[in-house]
Backbone bond lengths (Angstrom), bond angles and torsions (degrees), N, CA, C in turn:
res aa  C-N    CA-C-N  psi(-1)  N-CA   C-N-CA  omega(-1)  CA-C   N-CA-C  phi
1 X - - - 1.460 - - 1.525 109.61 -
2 X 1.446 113.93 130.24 1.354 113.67 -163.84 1.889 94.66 -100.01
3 X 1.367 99.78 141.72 1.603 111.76 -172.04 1.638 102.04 -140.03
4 X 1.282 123.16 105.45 1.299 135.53 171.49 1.885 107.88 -87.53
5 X 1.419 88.55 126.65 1.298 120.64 168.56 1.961 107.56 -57.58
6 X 1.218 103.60 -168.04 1.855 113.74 177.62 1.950 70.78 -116.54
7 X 1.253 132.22 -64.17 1.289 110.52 -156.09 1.149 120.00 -82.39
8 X 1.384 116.27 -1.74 1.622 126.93 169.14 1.892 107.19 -80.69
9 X 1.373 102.84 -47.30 1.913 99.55 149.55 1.116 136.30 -43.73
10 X 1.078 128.94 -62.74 1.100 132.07 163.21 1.707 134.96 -79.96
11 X 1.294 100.74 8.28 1.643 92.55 165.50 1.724 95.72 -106.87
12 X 1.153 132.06 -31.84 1.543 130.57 160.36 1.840 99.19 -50.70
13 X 1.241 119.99 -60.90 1.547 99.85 -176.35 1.623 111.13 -63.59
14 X 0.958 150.73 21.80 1.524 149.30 -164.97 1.334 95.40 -128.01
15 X 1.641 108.67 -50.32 1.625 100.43 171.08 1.610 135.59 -52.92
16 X 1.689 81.55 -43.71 1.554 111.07 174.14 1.938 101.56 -39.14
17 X 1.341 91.18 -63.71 1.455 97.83 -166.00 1.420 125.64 -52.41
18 X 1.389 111.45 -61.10 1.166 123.13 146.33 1.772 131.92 -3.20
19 X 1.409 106.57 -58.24 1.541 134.64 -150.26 1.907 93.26 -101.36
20 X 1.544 105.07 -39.85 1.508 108.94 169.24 1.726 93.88 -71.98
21 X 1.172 106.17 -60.48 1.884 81.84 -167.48 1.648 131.70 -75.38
22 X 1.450 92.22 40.73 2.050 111.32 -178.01 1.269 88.75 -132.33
23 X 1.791 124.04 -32.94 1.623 118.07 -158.35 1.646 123.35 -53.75
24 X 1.104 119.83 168.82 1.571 123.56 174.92 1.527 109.49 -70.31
25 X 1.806 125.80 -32.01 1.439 129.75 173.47 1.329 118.25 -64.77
26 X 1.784 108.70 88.00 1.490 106.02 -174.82 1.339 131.76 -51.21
27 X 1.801 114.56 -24.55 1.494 115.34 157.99 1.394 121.76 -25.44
28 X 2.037 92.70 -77.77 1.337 89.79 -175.88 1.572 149.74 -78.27
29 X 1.625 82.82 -5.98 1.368 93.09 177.99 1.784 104.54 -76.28
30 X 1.595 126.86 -37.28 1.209 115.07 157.08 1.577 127.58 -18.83
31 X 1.637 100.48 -67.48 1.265 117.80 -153.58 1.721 99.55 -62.26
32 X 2.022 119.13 -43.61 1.065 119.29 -165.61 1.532 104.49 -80.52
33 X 1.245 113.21 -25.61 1.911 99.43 -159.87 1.964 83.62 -72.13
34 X 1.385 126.75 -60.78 1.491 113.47 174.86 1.528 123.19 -7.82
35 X 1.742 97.92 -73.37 1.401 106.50 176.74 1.715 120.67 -48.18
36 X 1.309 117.06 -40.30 1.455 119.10 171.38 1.623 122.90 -65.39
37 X 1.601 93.69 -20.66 1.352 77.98 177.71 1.125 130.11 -129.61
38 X 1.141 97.20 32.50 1.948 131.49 166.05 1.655 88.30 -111.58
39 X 1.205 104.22 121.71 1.323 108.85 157.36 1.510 106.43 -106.55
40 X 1.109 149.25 -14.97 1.223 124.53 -177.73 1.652 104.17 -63.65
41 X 1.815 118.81 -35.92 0.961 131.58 -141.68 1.589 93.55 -93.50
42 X 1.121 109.71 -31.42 1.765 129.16 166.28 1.878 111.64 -52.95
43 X 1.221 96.87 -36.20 1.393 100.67 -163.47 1.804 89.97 -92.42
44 X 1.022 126.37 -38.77 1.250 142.86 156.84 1.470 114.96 -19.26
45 X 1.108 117.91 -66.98 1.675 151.58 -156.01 1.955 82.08 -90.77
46 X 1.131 141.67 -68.89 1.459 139.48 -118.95 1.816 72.48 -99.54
47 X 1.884 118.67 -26.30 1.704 70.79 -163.26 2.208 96.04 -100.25
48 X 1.383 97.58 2.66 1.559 99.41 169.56 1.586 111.94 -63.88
49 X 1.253 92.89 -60.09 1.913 103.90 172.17 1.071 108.26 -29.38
50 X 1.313 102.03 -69.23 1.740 118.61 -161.52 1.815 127.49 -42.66
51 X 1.724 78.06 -26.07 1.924 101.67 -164.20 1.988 89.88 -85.54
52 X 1.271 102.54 -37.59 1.974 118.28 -177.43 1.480 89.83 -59.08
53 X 1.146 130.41 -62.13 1.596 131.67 -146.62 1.695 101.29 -76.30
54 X 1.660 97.72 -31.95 1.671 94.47 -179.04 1.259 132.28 -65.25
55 X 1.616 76.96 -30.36 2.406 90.98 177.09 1.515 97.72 -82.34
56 X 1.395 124.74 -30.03 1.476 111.08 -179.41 1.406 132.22 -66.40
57 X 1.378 100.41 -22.02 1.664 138.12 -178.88 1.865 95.80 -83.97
58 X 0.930 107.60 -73.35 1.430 108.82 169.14 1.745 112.99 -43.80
59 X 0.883 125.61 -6.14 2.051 120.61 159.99 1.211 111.40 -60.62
60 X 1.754 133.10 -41.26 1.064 140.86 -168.53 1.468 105.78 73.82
61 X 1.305 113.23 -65.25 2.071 122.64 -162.53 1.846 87.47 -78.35
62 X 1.909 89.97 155.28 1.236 86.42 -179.24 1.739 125.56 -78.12
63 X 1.772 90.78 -25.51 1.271 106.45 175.25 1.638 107.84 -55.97
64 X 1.185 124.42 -38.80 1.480 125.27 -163.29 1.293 107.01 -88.40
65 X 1.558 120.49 0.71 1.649 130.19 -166.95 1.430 87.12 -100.06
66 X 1.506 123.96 -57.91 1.403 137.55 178.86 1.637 112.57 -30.53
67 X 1.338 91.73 -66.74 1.717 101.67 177.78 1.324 116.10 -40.44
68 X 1.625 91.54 -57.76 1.650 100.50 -171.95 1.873 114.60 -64.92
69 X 1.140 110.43 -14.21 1.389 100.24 163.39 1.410 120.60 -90.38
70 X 1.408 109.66 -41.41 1.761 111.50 162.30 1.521 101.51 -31.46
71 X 1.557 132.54 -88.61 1.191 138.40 176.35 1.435 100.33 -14.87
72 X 1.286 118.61 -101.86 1.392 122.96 173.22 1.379 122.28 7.78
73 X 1.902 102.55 -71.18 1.827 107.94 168.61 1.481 114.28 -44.87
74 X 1.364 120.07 -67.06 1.314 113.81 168.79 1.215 149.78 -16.28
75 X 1.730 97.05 -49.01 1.509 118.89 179.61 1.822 89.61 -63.27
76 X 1.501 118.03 -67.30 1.290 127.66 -153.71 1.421 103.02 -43.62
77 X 1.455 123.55 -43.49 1.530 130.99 -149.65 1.494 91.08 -76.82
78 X 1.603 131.06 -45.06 1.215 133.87 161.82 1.726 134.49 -52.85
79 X 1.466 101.74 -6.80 1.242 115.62 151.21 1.139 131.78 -119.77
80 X 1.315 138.07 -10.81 1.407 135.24 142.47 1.372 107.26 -54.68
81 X 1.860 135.61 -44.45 1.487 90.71 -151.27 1.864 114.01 -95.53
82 X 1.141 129.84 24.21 1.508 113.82 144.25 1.341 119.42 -65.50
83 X 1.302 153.35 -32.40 1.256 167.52 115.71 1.701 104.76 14.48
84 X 1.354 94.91 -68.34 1.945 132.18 -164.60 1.145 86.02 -36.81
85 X 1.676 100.97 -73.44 1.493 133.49 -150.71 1.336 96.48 -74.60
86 X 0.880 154.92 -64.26 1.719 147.64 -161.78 1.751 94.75 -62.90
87 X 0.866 124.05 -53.57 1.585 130.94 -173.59 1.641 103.95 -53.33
88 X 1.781 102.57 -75.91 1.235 110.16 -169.21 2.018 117.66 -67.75
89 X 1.211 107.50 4.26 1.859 125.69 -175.70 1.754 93.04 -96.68
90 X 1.865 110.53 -44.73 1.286 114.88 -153.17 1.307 108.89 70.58
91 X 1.277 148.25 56.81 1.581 167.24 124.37 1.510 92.09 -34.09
92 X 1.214 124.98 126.11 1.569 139.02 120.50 1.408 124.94 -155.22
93 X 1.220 91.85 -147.53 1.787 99.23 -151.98 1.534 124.86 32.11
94 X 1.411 116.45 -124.00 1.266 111.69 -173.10 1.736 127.27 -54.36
95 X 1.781 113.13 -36.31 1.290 128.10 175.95 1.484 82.56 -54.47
96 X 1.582 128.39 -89.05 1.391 146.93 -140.00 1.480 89.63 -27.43
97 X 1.683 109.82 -65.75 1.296 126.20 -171.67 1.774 131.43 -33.70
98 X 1.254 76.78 -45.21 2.075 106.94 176.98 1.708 104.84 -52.70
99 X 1.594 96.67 -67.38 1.331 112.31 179.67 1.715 119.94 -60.78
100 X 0.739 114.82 -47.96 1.779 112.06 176.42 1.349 102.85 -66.35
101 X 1.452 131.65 -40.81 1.491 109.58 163.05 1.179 143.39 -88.32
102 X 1.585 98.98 34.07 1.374 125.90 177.68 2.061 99.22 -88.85
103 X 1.646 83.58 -43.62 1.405 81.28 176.68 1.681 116.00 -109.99
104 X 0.892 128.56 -2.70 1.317 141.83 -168.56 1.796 106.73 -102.52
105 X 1.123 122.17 -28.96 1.741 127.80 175.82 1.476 89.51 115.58
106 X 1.713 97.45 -163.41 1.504 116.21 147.63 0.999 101.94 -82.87
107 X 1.655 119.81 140.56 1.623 148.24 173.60 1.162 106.05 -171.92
108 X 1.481 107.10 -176.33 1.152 116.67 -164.68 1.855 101.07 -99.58
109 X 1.425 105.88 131.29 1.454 118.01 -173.05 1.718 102.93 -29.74
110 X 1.433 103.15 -72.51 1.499 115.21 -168.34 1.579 108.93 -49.00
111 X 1.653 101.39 -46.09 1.683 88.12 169.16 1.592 125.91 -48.10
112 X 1.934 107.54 -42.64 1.451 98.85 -151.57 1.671 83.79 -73.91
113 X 1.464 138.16 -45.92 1.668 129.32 175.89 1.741 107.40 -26.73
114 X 0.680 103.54 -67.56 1.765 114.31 177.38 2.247 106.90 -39.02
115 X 1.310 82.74 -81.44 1.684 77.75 -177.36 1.305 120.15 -70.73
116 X 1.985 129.42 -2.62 1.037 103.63 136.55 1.235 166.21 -27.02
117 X 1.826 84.81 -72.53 1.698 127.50 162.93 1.574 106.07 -26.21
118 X 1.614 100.63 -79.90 1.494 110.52 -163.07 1.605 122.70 -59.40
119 X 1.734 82.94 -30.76 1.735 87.85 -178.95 1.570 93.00 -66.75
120 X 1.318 156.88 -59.05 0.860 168.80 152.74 1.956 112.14 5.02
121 X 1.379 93.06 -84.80 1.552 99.03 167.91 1.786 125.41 -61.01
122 X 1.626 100.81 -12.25 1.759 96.90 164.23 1.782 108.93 -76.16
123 X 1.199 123.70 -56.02 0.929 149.23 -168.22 1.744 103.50 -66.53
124 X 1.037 132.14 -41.79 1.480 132.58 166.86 1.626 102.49 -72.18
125 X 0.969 119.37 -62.52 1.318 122.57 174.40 1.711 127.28 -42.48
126 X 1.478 111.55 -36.35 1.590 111.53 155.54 1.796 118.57 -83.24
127 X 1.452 99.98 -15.18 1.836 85.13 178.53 1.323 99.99 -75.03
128 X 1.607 135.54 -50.91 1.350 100.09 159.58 1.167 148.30 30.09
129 X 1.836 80.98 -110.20 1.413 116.50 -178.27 1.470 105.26 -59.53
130 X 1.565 146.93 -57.26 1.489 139.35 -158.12 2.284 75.65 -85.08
131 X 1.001 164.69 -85.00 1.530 125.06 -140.50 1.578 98.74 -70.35
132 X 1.179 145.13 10.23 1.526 115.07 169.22 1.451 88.29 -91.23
133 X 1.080 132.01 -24.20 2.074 126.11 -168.53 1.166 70.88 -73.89
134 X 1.586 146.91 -93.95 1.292 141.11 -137.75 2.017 119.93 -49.52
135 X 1.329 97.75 -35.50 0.855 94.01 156.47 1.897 140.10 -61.90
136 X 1.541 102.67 -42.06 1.671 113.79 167.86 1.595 107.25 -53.37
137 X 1.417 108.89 -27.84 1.639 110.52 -174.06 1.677 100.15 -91.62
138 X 1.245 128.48 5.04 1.139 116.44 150.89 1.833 90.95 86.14
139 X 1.431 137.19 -8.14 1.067 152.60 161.56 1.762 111.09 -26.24
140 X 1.073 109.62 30.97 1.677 107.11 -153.31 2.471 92.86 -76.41
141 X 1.047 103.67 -44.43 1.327 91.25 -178.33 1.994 101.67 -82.23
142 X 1.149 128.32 13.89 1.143 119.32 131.81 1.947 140.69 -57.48
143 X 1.657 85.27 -51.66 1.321 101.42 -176.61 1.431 114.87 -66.00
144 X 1.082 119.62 -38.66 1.598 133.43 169.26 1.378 112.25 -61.26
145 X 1.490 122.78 -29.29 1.319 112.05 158.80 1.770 121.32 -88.10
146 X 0.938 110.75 19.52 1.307 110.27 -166.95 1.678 83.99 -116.61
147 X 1.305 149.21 -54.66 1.003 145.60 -175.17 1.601 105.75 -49.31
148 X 1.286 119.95 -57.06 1.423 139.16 -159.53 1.602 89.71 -66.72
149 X 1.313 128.87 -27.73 1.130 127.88 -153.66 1.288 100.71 -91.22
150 X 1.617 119.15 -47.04 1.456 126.16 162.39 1.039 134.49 -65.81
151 X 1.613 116.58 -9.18 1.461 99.98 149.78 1.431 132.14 -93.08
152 X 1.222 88.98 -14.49 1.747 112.29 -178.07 1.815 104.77 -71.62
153 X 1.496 105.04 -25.62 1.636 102.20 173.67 1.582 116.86 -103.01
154 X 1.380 108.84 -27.09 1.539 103.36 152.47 1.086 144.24 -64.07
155 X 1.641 120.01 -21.46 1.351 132.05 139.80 1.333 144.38 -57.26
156 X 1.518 106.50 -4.22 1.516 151.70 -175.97 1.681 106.37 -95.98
157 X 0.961 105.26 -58.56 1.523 132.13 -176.49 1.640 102.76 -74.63
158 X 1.069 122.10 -62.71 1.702 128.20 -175.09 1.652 99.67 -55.83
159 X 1.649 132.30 -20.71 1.415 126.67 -162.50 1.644 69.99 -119.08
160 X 0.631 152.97 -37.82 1.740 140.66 -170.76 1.910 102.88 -45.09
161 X 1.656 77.88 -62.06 1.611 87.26 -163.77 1.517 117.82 -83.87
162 X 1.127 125.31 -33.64 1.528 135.51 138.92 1.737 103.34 -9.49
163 X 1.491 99.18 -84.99 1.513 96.32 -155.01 1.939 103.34 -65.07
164 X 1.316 117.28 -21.23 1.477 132.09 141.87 1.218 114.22 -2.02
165 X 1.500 94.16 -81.12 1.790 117.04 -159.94 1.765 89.68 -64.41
166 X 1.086 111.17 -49.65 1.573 121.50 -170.80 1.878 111.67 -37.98
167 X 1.375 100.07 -55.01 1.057 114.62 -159.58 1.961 98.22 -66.52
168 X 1.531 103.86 -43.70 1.778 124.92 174.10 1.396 92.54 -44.98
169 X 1.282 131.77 -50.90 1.574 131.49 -144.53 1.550 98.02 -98.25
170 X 1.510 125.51 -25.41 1.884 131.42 171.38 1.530 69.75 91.15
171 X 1.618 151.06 38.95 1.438 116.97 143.71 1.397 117.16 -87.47
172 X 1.375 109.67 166.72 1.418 118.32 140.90 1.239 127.06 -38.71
173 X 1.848 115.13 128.33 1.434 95.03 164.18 1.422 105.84 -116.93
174 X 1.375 111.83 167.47 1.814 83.67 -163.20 1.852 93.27 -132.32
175 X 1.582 117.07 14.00 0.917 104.01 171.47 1.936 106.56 -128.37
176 X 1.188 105.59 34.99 1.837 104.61 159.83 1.365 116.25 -69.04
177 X 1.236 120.93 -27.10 2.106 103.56 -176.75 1.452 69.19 -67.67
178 X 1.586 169.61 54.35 1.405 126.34 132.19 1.332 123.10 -99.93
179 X 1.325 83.92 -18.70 2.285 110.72 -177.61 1.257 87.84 -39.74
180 X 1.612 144.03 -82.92 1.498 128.60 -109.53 1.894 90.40 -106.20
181 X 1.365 117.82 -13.89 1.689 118.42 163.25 1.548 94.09 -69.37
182 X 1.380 142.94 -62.74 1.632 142.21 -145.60 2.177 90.94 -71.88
183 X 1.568 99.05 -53.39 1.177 80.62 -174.71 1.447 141.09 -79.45
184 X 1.493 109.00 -1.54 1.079 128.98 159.10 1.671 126.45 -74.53
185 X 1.449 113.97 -12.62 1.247 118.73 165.78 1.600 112.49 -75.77
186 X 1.494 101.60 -41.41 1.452 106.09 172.92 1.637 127.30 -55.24
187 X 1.252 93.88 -43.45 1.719 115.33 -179.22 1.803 101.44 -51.90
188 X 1.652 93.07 -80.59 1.820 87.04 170.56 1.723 116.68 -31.49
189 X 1.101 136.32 -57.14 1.576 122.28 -163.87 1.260 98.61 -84.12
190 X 1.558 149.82 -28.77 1.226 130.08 134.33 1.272 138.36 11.42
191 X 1.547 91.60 -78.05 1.387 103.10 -178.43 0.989 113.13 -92.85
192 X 1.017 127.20 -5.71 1.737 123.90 171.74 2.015 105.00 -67.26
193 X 1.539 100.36 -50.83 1.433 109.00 177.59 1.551 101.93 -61.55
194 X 1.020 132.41 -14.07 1.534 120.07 -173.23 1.547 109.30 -105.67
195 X 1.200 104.04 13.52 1.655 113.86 -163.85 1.797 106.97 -55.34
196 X 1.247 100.20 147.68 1.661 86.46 -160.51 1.604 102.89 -91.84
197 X 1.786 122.98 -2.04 1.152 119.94 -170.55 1.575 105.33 -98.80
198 X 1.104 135.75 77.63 1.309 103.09 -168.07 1.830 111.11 -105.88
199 X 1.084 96.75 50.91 1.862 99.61 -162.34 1.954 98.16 -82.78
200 X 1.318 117.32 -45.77 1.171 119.00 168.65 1.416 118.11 -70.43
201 X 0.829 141.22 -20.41 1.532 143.12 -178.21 1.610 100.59 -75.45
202 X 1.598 127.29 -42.74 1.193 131.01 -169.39 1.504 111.52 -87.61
203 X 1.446 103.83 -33.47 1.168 112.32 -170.96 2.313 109.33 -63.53
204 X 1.619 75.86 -24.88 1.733 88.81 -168.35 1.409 91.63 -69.27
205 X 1.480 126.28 -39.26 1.309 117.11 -137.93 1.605 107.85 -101.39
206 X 1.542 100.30 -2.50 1.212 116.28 155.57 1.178 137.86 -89.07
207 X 1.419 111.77 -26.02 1.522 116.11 146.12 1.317 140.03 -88.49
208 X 1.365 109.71 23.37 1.722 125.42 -167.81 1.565 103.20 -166.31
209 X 1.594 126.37 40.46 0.902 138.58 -163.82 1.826 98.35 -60.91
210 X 1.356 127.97 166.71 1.661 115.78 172.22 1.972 100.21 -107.54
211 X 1.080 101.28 175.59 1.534 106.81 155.96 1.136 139.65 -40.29
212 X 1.317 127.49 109.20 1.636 104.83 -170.51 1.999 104.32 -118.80
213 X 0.813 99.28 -153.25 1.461 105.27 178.77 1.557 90.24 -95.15
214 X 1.722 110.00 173.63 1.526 117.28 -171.95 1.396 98.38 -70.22
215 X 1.416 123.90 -48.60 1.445 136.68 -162.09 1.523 115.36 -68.56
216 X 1.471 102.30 -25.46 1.417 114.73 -172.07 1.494 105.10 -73.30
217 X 1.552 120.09 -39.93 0.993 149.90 -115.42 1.280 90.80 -118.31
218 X 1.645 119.86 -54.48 1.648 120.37 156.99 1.526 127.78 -33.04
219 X 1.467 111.49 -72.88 1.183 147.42 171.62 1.996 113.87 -39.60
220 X 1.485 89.16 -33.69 1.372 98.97 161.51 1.868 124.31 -66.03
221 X 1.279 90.62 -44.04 1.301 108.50 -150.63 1.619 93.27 -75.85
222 X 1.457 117.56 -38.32 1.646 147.43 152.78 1.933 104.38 -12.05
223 X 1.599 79.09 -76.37 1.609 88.38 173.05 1.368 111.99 -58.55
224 X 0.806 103.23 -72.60 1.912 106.96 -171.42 1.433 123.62 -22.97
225 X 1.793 99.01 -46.29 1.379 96.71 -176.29 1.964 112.31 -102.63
226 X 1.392 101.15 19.82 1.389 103.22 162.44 1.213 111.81 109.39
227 X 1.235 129.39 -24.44 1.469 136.76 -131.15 1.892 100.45 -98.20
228 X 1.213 107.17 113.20 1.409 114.74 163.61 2.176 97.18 78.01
């Protein structure tokens, strides 16, 4: 039975980080070399993490460690995608502006750009880190719902803020009867990922583990048998 530590979390998320900001995925290597080289924003991230890894560490069972990182992913995907969506739409200036103080209050523009951003790169920067742990836990029909889930809520989110902007601009939007079908697709895989039983799901994935890389595959074996 695999049992993760807070410092066995977080020295795998440090690696994580690290290894994303050398990787071939120019996203993330974006998102991580930033974080490294902002340290305020580093120190930022290590003591948010730190507080995530402690309640995850605090599950004790592995099944209940699992969850608690599923949860975790969730949270993250719900804070990356205003970020997503302004980036991947190309939103700025005045629109950009409208919309972040939809969620941001009244402030000052440049502020809400700023505490976007960072909230942004903390929050990208631990999903990471909790699917490579999910992965060491062998969590693999987790991770597949966690993907499905993020697009299924970014597609949720992109008609959220869309019909948003619409409403900012006095247009028509002509595709809201679709909001409460899109977000209801999301909701179901949600809760499926948040499922509170997960003793068979782990149990499978420990006896039908998939291929991993050699290193992955070590590091597994690391956990498993307790060590560090």
């Amino acid at each position: 039975m695999i049992y993760l530590t807070q410092a066995r979390l977080m020295e795998e998320s440090k690696r994580t980080i690290r290894e994303r900001a050398g990787g071939v995925d120019a996203g993330a290597r974006r998102v991580c070399l930033q974080l490294l080289s902002d340290q305020p924003l580093f120190s930022l991230w290590q003591a948010r993490h730190g507080d995530w890894m402690k309640d995850v560490a605090g599950a004790r069972r592995q099944e209940q460690q699992v969850a608690a990182l599923r949860a975790l992913s969730v949270r993250q995907i719900h804070r990356t995608a205003l970020v997503r969506y302004l980036r991947d739409n190309q939103v700025a200036g005045v629109e950009r502006d409208r919309i972040l103080a939809e969620f941001y209050g009244v402030k000052d523009a440049h502020e809400s750009v700023i505490a976007a951003h960072r909230s942004y790169l903390v929050a990208a920067s631990s999903s990471f880190c909790v699917a490579e742990v999910l992965n060491l836990t062998g969590d693999d029909a987790g991770l597949e719902l966690l993907r499905a889930y993020e697009r299924a809520y970014g597609e949720y989110f992109r008609l959220f803020c869309d019909r948003l902007r619409a409403i900012q601009s006095r247009q028509l939007y002509l595709l809201a009867a679709l909001i409460p079908e899109v977000r209801a697709t999301a909701e179901t895989l949600r809760q499926e990922i948040l499922a509170d039983d997960l003793r068979i799901i782990t149990s499978s994935l420990v006896a039908h583990p998939r291929a991993a890389s050699s290193s992955a595959s070590t590091r597994r074996r690391a956990l498993a048998s307790g060590s560090r």
